[in-house]
N, C-alpha and C positions, 0 to 999 in steps of 0.2 A: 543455403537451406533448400532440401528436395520439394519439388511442388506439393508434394501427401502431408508434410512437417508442415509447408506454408499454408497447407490448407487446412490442416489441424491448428497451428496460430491463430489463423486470422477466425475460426470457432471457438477458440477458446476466448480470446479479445472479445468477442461480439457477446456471450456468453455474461461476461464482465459489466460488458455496457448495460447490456439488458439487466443483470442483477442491481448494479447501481440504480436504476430507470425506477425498477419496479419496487428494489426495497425504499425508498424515499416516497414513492406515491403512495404504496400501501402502508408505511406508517405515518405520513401524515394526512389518512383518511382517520388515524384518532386525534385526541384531543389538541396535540400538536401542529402547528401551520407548518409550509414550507419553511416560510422567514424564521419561525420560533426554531425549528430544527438547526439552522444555520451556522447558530454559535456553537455547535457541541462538533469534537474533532469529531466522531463516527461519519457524520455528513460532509464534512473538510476532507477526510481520508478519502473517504469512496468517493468524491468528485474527482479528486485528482485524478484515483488511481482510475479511474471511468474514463477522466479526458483522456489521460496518457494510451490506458488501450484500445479507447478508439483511434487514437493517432498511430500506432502500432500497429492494430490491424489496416491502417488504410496503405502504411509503408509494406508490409509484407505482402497484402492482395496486388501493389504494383511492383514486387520485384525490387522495392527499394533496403536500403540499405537498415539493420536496425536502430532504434533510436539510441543513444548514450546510454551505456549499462549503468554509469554512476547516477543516471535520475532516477532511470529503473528499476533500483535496488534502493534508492529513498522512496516512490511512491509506494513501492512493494512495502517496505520497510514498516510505514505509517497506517499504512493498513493493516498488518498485520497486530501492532500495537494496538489499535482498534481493537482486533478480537480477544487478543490474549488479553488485555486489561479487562475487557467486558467478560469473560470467561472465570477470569481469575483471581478476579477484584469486587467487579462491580455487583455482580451475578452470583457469587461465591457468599453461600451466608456463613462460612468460619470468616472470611477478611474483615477488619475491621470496618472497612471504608465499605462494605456492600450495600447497595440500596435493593429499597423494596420493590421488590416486581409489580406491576400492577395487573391487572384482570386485564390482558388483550382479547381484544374481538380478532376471531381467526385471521383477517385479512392484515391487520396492524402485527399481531405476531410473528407472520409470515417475512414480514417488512422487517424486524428486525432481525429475526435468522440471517436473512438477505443480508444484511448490512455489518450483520457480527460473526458470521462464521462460512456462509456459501460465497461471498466476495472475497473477503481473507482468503479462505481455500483456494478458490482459483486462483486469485493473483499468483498465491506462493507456486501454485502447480507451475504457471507460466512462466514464472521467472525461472522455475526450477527446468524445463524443458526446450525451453527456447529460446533465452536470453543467450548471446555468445558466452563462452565462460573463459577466464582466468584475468577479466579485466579490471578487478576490482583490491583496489588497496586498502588496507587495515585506518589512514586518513579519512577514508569516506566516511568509516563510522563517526566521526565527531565532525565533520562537515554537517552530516545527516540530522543533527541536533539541535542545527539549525532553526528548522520548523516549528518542532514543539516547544522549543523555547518561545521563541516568537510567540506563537498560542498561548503559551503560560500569560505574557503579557497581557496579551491580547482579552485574558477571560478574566484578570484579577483591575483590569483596568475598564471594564464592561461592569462587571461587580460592582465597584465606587458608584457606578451611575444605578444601573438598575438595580441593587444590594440581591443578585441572585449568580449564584455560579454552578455552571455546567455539570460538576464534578465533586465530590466529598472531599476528595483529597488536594481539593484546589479551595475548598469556601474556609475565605480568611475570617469569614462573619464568624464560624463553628471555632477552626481552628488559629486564630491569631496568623502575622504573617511571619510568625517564626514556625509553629506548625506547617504551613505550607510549604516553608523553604524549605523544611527538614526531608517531606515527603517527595517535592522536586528533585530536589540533590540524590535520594532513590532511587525513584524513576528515572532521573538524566544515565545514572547507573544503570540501569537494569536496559534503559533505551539503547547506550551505548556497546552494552553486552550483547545485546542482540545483532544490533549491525554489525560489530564484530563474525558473530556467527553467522552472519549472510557473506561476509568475506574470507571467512575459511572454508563455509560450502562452495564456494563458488571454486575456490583453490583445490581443493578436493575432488571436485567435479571436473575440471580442468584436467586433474589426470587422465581421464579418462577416455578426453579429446585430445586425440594427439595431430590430428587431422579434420577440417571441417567437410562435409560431408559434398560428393559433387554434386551440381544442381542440373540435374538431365538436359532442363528448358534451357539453362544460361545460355545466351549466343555465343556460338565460339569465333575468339577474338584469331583475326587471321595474323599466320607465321609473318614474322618481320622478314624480310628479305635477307637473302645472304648476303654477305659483303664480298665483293670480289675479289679475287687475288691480281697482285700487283703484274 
């Protein structure tokens, strides 16, 4: 990576951090606590993908090496699902599963832009311009699935205790837990379609590098010696 690229990274990571930072404080200056936010993936997503590109920016500002594309493209991944759910589900008054918006105070609105469309966006931008590309196999995507599954667990078994869930298309209370299953097995769909398509972008982009770019700063590593003749 040229030093101009690495310096563009590690502004775009820092960019990220900041976004996560700010969307989480400025929405839970509404009625929401920190802790109360915690259960809901949108907060899960954007920590990750916060910790990862601060970790990212600190490898790239020292010259190190990038983190494993295969995390990169799950925390990218999670995040993304964040927005597009929130976009196109939640937020969406034709979806069935849409909820109601509430009256934000400008500061809380702002918090969730942050969290559902200006962090998605950069994340994607970053993986799109700076992650090495062609390292990614059509397996990740259902590796990837991992997580939300887990989560699934995680919010219908939080539910049994406190009878409240994160999500419409997750509250077994509304929908029984064969509604639920029905709407999971969906989304496990539509989750795995997508990381699919994070693996054919990246394939596609690949062509495109056929060469990774010199890096002016690199030290250059000295000629081995020649070998003698006998």
């Amino acid at each position: 990576m040229t030093l101009r690229r690495r310096r563009l990274a590690v502004a775009f990571r820092l960019a990220i951090v900041i976004g996560v930072l700010a969307g989480i404080v400025l929405t839970a200056l509404g009625p929401a606590t920190v802790t109360g936010l915690l259960p809901y993936f949108t907060i899960q997503s954007n920590l990750a993908v916060g910790l990862f590109a601060g970790y990212a920016a600190w490898q790239a500002a020292r010259r190190r090496p990038e983190p494993p594309s295969a995390l990169k493209g799950a925390v990218t991944l999670y995040v993304t699902i964040t927005g597009v759910v929130y976009h196109l589900v939640l937020a969406n008054p034709a979806s069935p599963f849409a909820m109601t918006q509430p009256d934000r105070a400008l500061g809380e609105a702002v918090g969730n832009q942050l969290l559902h469309t200006v962090v998605p966006l950069l994340a994607v931008a970053d993986w799109t311009l700076f992650d090495p590309r062609g390292r990614l196999r059509p397996r990740y995507a259902l590796w990837w699935l991992a997580f939300p599954l887990t989560y699934l667990g995680f919010a219908l078994v939080r539910g049994l205790i406190v009878h409240r869930y994160p999500y419409p298309f997750i509250d077994a209370g509304q929908l029984g837990y064969d509604g639920v299953a029905v709407s999971a097995v969906f989304f496990a769909v539509a989750f795995w379609l997508l990381g699919l398509l994070f693996v054919g972008v990246d394939r596609a982009l690949s062509r495109w590098v056929t060469h990774p770019p010199t890096d002016p700063d690199a030290p250059v590593q000295p000629a081995p010696p020649a070998g003698r003749s006998a």
